[in-house]
N, C-alpha and C positions, 0 to 999 in steps of 0.2 A: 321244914317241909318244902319251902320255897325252892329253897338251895337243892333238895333232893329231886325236886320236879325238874329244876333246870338244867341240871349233873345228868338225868336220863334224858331228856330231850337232846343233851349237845349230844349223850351217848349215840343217840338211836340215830341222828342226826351223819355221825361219824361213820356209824354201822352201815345207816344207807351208804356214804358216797362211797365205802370200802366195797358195797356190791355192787355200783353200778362200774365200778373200776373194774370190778372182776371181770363183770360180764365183758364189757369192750375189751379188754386184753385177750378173753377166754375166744372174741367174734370174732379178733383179730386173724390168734394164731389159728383158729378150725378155716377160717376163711381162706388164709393163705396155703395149709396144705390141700387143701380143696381144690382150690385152683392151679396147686402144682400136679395135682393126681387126675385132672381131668386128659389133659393128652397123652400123658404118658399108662391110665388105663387104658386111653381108647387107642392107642398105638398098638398096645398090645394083646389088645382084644381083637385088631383088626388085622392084625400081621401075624397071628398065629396058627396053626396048624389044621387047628379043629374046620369043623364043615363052615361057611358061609353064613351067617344070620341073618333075618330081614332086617335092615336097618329102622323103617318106617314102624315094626313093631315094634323095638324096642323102645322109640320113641315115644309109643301110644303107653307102653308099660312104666317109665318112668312118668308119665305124666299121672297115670292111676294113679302111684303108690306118694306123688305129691298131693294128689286131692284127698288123698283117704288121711294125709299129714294133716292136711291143713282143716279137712274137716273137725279131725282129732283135738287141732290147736284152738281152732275156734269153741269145743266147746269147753275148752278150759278156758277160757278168757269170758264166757258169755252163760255159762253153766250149761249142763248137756238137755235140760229143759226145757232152751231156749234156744237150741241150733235151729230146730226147725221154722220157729217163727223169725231167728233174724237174717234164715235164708231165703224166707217166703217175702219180708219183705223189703231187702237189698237186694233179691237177685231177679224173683216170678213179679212182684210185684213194679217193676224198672225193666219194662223190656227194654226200653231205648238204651239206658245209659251200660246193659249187659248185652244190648248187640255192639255196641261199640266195643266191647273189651275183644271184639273175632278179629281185628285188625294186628293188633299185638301178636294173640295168640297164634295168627296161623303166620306170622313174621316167625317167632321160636320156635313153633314145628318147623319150617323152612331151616333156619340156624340151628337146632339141634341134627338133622338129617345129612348138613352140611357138614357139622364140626366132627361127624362121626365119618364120613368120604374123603375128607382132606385127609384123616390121619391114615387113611390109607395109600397113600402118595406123599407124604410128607412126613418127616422126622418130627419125631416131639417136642425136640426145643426150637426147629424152625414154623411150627407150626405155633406154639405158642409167643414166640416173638410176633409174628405177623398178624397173631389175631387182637394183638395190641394195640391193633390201630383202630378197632373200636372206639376207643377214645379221643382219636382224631373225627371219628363221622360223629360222634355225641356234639363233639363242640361246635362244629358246623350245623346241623342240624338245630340245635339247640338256638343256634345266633338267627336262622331261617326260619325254625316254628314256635321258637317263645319271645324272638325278639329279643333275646338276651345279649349283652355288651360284656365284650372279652376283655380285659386289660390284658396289656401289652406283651405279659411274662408267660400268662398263656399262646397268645400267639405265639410267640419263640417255642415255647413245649410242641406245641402239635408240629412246627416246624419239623424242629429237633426230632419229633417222633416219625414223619413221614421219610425223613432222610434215613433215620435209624431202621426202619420197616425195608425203606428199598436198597439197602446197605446189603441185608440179612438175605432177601432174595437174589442178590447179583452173586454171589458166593455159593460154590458148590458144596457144599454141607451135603454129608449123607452117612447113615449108618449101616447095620450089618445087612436089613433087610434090604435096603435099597442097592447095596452093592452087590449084593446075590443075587438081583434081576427081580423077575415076575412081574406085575402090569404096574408097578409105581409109573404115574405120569406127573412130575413135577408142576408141569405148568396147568393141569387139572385142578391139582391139589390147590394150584394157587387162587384159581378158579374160586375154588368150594371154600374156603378161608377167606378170602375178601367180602363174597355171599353172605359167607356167616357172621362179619363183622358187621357189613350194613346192615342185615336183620338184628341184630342184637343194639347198636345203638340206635336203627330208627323205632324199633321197639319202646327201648327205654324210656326214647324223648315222648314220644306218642304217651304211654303211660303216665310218665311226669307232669303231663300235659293236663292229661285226663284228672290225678288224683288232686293239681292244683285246683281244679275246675272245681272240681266235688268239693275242698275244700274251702273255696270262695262261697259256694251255694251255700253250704253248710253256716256259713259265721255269717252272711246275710240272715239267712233261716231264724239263727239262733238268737238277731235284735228281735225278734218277735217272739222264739218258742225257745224256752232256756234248753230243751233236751235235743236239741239238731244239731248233730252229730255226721262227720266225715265216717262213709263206710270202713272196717276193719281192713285190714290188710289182707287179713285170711277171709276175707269174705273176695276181694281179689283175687287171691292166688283159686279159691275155687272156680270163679268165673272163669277165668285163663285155663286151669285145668281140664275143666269141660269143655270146653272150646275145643283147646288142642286134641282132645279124644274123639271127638264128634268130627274134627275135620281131617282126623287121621286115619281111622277106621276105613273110610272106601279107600283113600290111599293105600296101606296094607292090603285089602283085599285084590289091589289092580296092581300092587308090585312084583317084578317078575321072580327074586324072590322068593316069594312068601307060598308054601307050600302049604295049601286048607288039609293036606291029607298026615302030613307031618310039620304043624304048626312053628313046635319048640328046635325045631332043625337049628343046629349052629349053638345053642342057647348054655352053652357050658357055664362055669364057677363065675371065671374073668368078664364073661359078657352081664352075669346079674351083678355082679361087680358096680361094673358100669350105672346100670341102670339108679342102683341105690345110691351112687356115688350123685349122678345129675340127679337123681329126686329130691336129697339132701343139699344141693348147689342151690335149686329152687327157692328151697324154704331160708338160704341164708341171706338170701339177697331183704326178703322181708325184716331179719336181724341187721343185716344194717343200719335198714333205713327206720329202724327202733332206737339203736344203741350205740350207731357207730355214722359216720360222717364221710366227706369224699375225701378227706386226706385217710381216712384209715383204708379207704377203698383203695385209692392209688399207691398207699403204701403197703399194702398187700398183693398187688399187682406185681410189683416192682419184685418184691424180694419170691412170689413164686416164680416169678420168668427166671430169674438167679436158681433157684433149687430146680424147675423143669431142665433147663440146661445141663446145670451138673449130673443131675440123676440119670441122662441119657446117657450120659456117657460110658458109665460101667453096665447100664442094663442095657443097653441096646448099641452100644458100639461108636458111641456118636463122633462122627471126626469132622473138623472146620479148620476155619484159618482168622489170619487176623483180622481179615473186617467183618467174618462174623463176630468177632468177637468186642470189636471196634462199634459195629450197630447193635449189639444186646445194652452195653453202656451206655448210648447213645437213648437208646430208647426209656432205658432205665433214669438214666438224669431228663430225659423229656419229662417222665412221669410223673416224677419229684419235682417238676419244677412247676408242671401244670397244676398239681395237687399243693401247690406253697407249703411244700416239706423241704423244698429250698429256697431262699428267699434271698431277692438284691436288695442291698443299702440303699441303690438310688430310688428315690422316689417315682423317676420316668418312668418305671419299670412296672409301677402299680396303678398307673392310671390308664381311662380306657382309651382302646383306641378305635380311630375312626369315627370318636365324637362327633355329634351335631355342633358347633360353633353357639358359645353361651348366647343367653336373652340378652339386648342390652339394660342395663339400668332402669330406665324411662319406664319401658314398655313392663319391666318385669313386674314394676310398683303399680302401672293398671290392671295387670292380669290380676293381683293381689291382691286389689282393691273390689 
C-alpha cells in the first residue's frame, strides 16, 4: 500500500510539473503572436478604407470587455459568491490604495490612444521595433524608483537597444500605404511611439511598485493574522479597468471624432478586431506574471518584433534596407541579452555596476555585532 501511495504521489507529482510546463509554453506562444498581431492589426485597421473611428472609444471599449474578463476570472478563482464581498473589500473598502491605481491607469489610456496614432504614420514593423524601447525606460526607471542595481550585461542591452531603436528610425523604411501618400507624418508617429513607450514602462514600474508594497504589507500583516493576503491580480486589473473607463468617457465625449449622433461610425470587423485583440493583451500580462518570468517576456518580445517584420512585408508591402535590418538584430540580441537568454562566460559581466565601494572589515563586524 505504501509503494502504491508513493507510485501516485510521484504520479501526480509528474502530472503537475507536465501542466505547469504546458501552461508556460501554451503563455509563451499566445503571448508572442499577440504581440506580433498588435501593430500589424492596428496598421490595418487604421490605414484602411472604411470611415474614421474615435480612437478614445475604442479605448474605453477594450477596457470594458477587459473588466467584464477579469470580473469573470475573479470569480472563478474566488467563487461567484464571493466576488462581490472581495470587491467590497479590496476595492470600496481601500479608497487610498485604489486611488492610487488612477496613476497607472490613465498612463495606459494615454499609451493605448498613442499606440493606435502612431500606426497611422508608421509601418508596423518600424513601429514595433521602436516601441521596444520600452524596455530601455523600465530599466532606468526601475534603477530611479525601486532603487534597483543593473549588472553590467544589462547596461550593454539597453545600450545595444537604444542604438538598435535609433538605427531603425534613421532608415527610410516605408510600405505600400505610406508610399501612396495621404497624412502619414513620420516624425508624429515618432512622436506617438516614444509616448507610448514611456507610458507603458513608467506604468509598469509604478505598478511593480505598488504590488511589492501590498506585498510587504501583506507578509508583515500575516506575523500577526495567518489569512493577510496580497490582493488578486484580477482584483487589479478591475481597478485599472475602471479607471481607464471613468477617465475615458469625458475624453470620448470631447473628441473631435466621436459623433453622439452616429456613435459606432468607423467600427467595422478589423476595428473589433482590435479592440478583443488589446482586451486579451490585458489579461496576459497578469498570465505572466503567474506562470511565466522576464526571460520568457523578453523572449517573446524578441521573436514577435522577428514575425511583425516578416508579416509586413507580403501584407503591407513592407520595404527597408540594411540598417534596418542591421538595428531589428540589434535590438533583438539587446533583448536576449538583457533578459540573460544570452549569457557571457566572464564573470565581469554579471556583477553590478556602479556599486557603492564594499564595508571595510572592522566596521562591518560592529554593524553586526
Amino acid at each position: 500500500m505504501k509503494a502504491e501511495k508513493g507510485l501516485k504521489k510521484d504520479s501526480g507529482e509528474s502530472s503537475s510539473f507536465c501542466t505547469g510546463t504546458q501552461i508556460r509554453n501554451i503563455v509563451l506562444v499566445v503571448l508572442t503572436l499577440q504581440n506580433a498581431s498588435v501593430p500589424l492589426m492596428m496598421r490595418y485597421a487604421r490605414t484602411s478604407e472604411a470611415e474614421p473611428y474615435c480612437v478614445p472609444m475604442l479605448v474605453v471599449i477594450q477596457e470594458m470587455l477587459k473588466l467584464l474578463a477579469s470580473v469573470g476570472l475573479l470569480a472563478y478563482e474566488v467563487g461567484l459568491a464571493n466576488v462581490a464581498n472581495t470587491i467590497n473589500a479590496e476595492i470600496i473598502q481601500k479608497p487610498w490604495s485604489t486611488l492610487r491605481l488612477s496613476v497607472p491607469a490613465m498612463l495606459f489610456f494615454l499609451q493605448n490612444n498613442c499606440m493606435q496614432l502612431a500606426n497611422s504614420h508608421l509601418p508596423a514593423a518600424v513601429f514595433q521595433v521602436t516601441y521596444q524601447g520600452k524596455t530601455f525606460v523600465v530599466a532606468i526607471l526601475s534603477v530611479l524608483m525601486l532603487g534597483r542595481r543593473l549588472e553590467r550585461f544589462k547596461w550593454l542591452g539597453i545600450t545595444g537597444l537604444a542604438i538598435g531603436v535609433s538605427l531603425v528610425q534613421s532608415t527610410r523604411s516605408s510600405d505600400k500605404t505610406s508610399r501612396d501618400g495621404g497624412d502619414a507624418n513620420v516624425l508624429l508617429g515618432l512622436v506617438y511611439v516614444l509616448t507610448a513607450a514611456f507610458c507603458s514602462g513608467f506604468a509598469n514600474v509604478y505598478f511593480e511598485k505598488m504590488v511589492k508594497s501590498a506585498q510587504a504589507q501583506a507578509s508583515s500583516a500575516a506575523e500577526g493574522t495567518a489569512r493577510s493576503r496580497a490582493p488578486s491580480l484580477w482584483v487589479r486589473n478591475i481597478q485599472l479597468a475602471s479607471f481607464t473607463i471613468l477617465l475615458g468617457i469625458p475624453v470620448v465625449m470631447l473628441a473631435p471624432t466621436f459623433d453622439a449622433q452616429a456613435p459606432w461610425r468607423g467600427f467595422n470587423s478589423s476595428v473589433w478586431a482590435v479592440a478583443f485583440n488589446n482586451a486579451w493583451g490585458g489579461l496576459l500580462v497578469a498570465l505572466i506574471i503567474k506562470y511565466g518570468d522576464n526571460i520568457l517576456k523578453g523572449f517573446s518580445n524578441a521573436i514577435s518584433t522577428v514575425l511583425a517584420t516578416l508579416i509586413s512585408i507580403p501584407l503591407f508591402g513592407f520595404e527597408t534596407g540594411t540598417p534596418f535590418a542591421f538595428g531589428v538584430l540589434l535590438v533583438i540580441w539587446s533583448t536576449l541579452v538583457y533578459g540573460r537568454m544570452l549569457k557571457f562566460r566572464s564573470e565581469w559581466w554579471n556583477q553590478i555596476a556602479f556599486a557603492p565601494p564594499p564595508i571595510p572589515g572592522p566596521e562591518r563586524v560592529e554593524l553586526q555585532a
